[in-house]
C-alpha positions in Angstrom: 101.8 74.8 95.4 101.8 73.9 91.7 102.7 69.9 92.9 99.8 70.7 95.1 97.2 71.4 92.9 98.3 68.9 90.4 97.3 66.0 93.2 94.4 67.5 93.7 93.1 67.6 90.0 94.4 63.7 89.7 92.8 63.0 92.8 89.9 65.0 91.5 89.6 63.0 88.3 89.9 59.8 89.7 86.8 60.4 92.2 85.2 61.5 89.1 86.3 57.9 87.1 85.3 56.2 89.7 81.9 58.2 90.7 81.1 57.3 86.9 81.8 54.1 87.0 79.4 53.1 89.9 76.6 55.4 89.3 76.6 53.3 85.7 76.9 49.7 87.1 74.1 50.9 89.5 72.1 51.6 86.6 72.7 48.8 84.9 71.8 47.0 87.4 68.7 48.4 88.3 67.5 47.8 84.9 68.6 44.2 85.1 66.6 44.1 88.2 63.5 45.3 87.0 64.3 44.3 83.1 60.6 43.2 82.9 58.8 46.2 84.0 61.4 49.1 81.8 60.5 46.6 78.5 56.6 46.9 79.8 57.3 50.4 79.5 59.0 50.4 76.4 56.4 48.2 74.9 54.3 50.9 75.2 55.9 52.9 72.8 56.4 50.0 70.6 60.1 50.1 70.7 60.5 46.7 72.8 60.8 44.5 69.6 63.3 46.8 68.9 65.2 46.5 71.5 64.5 42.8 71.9 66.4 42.5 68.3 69.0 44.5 69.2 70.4 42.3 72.1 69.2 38.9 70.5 71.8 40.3 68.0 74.2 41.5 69.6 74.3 39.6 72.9 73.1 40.7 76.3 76.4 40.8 77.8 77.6 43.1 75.6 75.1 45.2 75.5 74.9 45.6 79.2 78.9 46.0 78.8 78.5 48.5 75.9 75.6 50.4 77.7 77.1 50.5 81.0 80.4 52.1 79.3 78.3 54.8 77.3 76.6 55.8 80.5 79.9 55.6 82.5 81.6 58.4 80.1 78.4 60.5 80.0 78.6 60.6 83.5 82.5 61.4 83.6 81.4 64.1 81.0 78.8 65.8 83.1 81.0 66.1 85.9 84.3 67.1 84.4 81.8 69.6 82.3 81.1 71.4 85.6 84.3 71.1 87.5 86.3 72.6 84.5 83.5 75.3 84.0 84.6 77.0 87.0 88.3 77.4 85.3 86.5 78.9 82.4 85.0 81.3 84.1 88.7 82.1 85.9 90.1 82.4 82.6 87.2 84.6 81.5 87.7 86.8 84.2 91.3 87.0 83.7 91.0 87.8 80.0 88.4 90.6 80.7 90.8 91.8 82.9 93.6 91.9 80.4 91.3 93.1 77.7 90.2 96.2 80.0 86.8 95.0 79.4 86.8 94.6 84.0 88.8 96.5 86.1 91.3 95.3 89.0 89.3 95.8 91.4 86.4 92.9 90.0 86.7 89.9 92.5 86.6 86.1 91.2 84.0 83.9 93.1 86.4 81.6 95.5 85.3 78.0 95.9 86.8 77.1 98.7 85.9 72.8 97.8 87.5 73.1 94.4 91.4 72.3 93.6 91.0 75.6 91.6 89.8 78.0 94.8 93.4 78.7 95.6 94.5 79.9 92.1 91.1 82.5 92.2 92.6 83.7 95.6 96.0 84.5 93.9 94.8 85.8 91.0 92.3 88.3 93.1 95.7 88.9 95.4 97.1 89.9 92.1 94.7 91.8 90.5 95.5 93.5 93.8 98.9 94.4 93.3 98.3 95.4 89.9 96.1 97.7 90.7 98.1 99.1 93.6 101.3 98.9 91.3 99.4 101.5 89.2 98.2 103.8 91.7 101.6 103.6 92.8 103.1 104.7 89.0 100.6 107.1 89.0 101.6 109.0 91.9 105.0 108.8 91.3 104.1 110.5 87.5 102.5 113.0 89.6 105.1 113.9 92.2 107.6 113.7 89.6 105.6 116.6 87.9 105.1 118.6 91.0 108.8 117.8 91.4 109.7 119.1 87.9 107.1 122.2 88.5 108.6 123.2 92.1 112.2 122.5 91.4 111.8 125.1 88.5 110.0 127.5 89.9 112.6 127.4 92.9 115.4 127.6 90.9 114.6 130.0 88.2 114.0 132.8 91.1 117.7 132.8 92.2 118.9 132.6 88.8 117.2 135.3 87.1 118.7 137.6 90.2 121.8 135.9 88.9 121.6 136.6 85.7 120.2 140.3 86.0 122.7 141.8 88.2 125.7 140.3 85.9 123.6 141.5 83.1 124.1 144.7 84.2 127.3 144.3 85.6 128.3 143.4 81.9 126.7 146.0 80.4 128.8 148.7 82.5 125.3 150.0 84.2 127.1 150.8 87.4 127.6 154.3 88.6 130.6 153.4 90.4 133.0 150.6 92.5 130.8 150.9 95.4 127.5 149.9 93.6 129.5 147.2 91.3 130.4 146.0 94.8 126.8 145.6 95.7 125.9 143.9 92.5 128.2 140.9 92.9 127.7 141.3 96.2 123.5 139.8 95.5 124.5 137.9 92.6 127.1 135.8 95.0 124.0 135.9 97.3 121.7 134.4 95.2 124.4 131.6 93.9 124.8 130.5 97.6 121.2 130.0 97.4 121.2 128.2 94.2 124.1 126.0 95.4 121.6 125.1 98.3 118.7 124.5 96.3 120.7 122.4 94.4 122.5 120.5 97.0 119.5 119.9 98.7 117.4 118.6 96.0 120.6 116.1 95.6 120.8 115.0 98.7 116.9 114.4 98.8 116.6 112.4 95.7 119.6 110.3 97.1 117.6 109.5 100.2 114.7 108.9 98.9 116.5 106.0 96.6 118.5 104.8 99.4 121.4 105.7 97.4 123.4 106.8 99.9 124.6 104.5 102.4 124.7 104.7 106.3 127.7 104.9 108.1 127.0 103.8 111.3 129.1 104.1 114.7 127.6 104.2 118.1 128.2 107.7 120.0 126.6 110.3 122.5 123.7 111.7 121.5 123.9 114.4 124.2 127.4 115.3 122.9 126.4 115.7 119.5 123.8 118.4 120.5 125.6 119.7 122.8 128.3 120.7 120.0 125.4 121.7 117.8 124.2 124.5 119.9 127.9 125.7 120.4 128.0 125.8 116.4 124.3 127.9 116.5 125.9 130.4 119.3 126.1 133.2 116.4 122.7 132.7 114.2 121.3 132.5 117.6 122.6 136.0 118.8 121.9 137.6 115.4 118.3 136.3 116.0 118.4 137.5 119.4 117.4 133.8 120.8 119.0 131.8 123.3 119.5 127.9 123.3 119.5 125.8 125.4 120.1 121.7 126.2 118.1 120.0 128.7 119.4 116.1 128.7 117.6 113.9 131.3 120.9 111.7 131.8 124.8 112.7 130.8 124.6 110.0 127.9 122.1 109.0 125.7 124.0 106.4 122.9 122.5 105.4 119.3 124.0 104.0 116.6 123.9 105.8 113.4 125.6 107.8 111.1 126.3 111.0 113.2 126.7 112.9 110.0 123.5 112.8 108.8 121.9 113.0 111.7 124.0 116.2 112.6 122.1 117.6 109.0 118.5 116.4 110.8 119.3 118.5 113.9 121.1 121.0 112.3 117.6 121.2 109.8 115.3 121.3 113.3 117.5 124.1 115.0 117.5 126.3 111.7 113.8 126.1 111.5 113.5 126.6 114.9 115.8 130.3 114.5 113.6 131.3 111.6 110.2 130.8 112.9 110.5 131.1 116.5 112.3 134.4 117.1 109.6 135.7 118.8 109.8 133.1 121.6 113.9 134.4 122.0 114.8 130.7 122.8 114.9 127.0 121.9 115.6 124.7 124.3 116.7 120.8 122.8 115.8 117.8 125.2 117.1 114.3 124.8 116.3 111.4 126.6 114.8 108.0 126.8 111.2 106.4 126.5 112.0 102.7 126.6 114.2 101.4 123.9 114.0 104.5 122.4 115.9 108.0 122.3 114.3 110.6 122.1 115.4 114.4 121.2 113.1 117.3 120.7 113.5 120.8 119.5 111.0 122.9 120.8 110.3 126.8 120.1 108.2 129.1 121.6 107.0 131.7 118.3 104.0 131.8 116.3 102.4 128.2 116.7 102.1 126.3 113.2 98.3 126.2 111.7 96.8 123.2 112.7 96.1 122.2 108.7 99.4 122.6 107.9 100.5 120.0 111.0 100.0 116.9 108.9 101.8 118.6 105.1 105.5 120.0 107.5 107.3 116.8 106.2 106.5 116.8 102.3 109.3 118.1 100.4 108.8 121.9 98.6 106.1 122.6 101.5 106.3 125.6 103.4 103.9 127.1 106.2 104.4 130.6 104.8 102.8 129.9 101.2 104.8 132.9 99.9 107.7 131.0 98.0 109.9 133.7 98.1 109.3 135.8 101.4 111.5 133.3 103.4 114.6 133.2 101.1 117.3 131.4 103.4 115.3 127.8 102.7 114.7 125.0 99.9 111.6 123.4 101.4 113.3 120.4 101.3 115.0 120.8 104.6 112.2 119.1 107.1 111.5 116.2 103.9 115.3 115.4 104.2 115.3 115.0 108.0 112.4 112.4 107.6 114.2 110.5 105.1 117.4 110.2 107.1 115.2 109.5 110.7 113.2 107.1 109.1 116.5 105.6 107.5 118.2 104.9 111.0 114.9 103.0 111.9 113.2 106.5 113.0 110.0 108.7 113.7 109.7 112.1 113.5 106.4 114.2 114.1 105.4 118.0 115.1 102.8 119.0 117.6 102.0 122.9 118.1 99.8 125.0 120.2 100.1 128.9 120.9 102.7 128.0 123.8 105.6 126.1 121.9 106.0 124.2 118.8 107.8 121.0 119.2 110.2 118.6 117.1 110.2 115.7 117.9 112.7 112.6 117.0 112.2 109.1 118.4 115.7 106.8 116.9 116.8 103.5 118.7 118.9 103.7 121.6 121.9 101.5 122.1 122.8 101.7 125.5 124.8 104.3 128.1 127.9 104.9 127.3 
């Protein structure tokens, strides 16, 4: 690009050299032509003595030389004048840019003729980015606030519980072993909770950073679930629910890293337990759309409001705006299955009406095993 325009401005300058150069010797010799009738003209003003003087002294030919040259650079002048105007008005534009005095979003006029049109494309295309950049920094200021905000408020609940029942534990205000019993019994409680929060908010920031690598194999998706809702068998009697796995063929393969995704479907099922008891079942389906496998968790409780559909993913947000009525979860649950879907080349999404409320993950498929 930069050899590029540098042709173009010699080639540019060279037109302009030799645009000069005829437009002069045409002049010259136009006046030659018609010598008589320019000093008739010049008579009039009584300058053609003058200038009859001035070449009997000098000497016609150099005259017409010394002329011809003067008008041949006044020429070059004019145009270099306006071809080099339009870089002065790039380089004003950029500086009021830089000074503040226009903002990133101001567009420079393209000329799309001149050796200097590309360079006001790429400096609008970067104005661009600049601007974007900062929209960018300025979101991430703000979700790192909300961040700072949420993770406080989040972890502060479990560890005032934490701190009030050893409090009392410490200061002897227990009647006897039976209620001392019951106070470590909440403040373990509320540590397991804190150890989640924690955890979770770990394992979050580590997605979103790409810090922690994939270890991918290729295996059964249908196994994996299958094992899953073996492992749910208890939460899912306690909740009264049943589970159940529908697969449209025996083996559905991906490659990925099972582990993780075992913590996106284990995320789906738990969410599924809390909020749908009232349906007293999930049912998991797996199969394939094209390249694609496809699993989803569906529950049949209370449907999810339709303007709280397109926030379910964003870390810290929970249907249930009460932050501490649902204590078993982090809110970061569902925004840590995105990351890890999303990772392994993935799409996840929600749909709910008032008959189920539906999970659902699309990851590549590798083949049958």
């Amino acid at each position: 690009m930069k050899d590029n325009l540098a042709m173009r401005l010699f080639v540019r300058t060279l037109v302009h050299i030799g645009l000069s150069i005829a437009l002069a010797a045409f002049t010259v010799i136009f006046l030659v032509i018609f010598a008589d009738t320019a000093l008739s003209v010049f008579g009039n003003f009584g300058i053609r003595s003058l200038i009859g003087s001035i070449v009997n002294g000098i000497g016609p030919e150099y005259v017409l030389i010394g002329f011809a040259g003067f008008l041949a650079f006044l020429i070059f002048f004019i145009l270099q004048w306006r071809f080099y105007g339009y870089l002065a008005r790039i380089n004003g534009t950029v500086q009021g840019i830089a000074d503040g005095r226009l903002d990133f979003d101001y567009k420079i006029e393209v000329r799309r003729n001149s050796p200097f049109g590309d360079m006001a494309v790429n400096l609008n295309a970067l104005a661009g980015r600049l601007r974007r950049a900062l929209e960018e920094e300025r979101r991430a200021e703000q979700t790192k606030n909300e961040l700072i905000t949420n993770v406080s408020h989040d972890l502060r609940t479990p560890l005032t519980s934490v701190l009030g029942y050893l409090g009392l534990i410490e200061q002897d205000r227990y009647r006897d072993e039976v209620e001392l019993r019951h106070y470590v019994q909440i403040a373990y409680e509320k540590s397991q909770r804190l150890n989640g929060l924690i955890n979770d908010l770990f394992e979050y920031t580590r997605m979103r950073h790409d810090a922690s690598a994939l270890r991918e194999t290729s295996f059964n998706l249908v196994e994996l679930l299958g094992e899953l809702l073996v492992q749910f068998q208890p939460p899912l009697r306690e909740a009264g629910m049943e589970g159940r796995l529908a697969a449209g063929e025996p083996a559905v393969t991906i490659k990925g890293d099972p582990a993780k995704l075992v913590r996106v479907f284990e995320n789906l099922i738990a969410n599924a337990i809390a909020y749908g008891k009232d349906g007293k079942r999930i049912v998991l389906t797996v199969g394939r759309s094209g390249s694609r496998a496809v699993v989803e968790v569906i529950n049949y409780g209370e449907p999810i409001p339709a303007h709280d559909l397109p926030h379910i993913f964003e870390r810290f947000y929970r249907v249930d705006k009460s932050r501490t009525q649902w204590a078993g979860g982090s809110g970061l649950g569902l925004a840590i299955s995105k990351s890890i879907v999303e990772k392994h080349g993935g799409v996840i999404s929600v749909s709910s009406d008032v008959d189920e409320t539906a999970f659902r993950v699309e990851l590549p498929a590798s083949g049958t095993i």
